[in-house]
N, C-alpha and C positions, 0 to 999 in steps of 0.2 A: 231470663232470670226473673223469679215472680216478685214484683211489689208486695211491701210488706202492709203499708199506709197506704190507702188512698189519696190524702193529702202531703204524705212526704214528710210527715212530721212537720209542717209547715201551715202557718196561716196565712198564706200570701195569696192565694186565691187563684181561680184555675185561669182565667183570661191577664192576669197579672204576665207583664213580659219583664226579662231582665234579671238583676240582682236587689235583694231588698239591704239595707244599708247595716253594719255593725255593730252590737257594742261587743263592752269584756265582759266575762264571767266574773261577779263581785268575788266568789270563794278564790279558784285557782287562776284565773286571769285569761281564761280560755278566750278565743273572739270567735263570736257565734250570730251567725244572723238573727238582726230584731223581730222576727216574726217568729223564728225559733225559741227563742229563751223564755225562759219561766220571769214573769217579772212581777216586782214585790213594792209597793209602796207605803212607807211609812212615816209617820211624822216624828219626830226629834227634837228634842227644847235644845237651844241655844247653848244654854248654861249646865254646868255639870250638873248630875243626879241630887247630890246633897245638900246642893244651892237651890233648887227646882221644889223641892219638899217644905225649905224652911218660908220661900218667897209664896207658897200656894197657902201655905198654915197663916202669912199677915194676911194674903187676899190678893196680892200682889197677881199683873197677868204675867203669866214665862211665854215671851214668845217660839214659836215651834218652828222650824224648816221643813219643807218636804226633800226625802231622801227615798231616790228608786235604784231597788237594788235589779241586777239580772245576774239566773242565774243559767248556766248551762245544765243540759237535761240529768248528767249523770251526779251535779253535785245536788241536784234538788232533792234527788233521790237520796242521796246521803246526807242531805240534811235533814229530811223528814220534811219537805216542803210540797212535796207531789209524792204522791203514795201510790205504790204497784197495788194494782188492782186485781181481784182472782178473777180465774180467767171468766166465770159465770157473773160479775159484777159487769164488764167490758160491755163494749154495745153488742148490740144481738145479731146475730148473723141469719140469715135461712137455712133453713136444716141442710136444704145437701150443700151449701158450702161450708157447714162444721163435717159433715162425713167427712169431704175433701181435700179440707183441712187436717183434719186430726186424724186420717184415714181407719175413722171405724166403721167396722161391717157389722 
């Protein structure tokens, strides 16, 4: 059966032995290995949105939390968080393994 990735869609690395550890998909709850998933980090004020505006207008500091989302490949996709790439953007291949590939003569 031909490999698709050379990496397996994985960043766990070629001498890596074992299983690499889980989280969830933030969207649909998928559980995807951590070396799999797309991951997002952002920061977050404490205090709701409307409170956060008026405390930043005195001078006031809003403290922030750090929040890491993951996400599994097919919702990043439909989130618009990793984007399909055309196929001439992708990495470049050698010419005779696109003949090969896409069997043109």
């Amino acid at each position: 059966m031909p490999i698709k990735r050379k990496n397996r869609g994985r960043s766990k690395g070629k001498g890596s032995r074992g299983r690499s550890e889980y989280v969830f998909c933030a969207q649909c709850g998928k559980r995807i290995p951590a070396d799999k998933a797309i991951k997002r980090v952002s920061w977050v004020p404490t205090v709701p949105g409307s409170i956060v505006k008026e405390l930043e207008k005195q001078g006031t500091y809003v403290p922030k939390k750090r929040v890491v989302r993951y996400y599994c490949v097919s919702c990043a996709v439909f989130l618009g968080i990793v984007k399909i790439r055309a196929r001439d953007e992708r990495k470049e291949l050698p010419e005779e393994m696109l003949l090969r590939r896409y069997k043109v003569k």
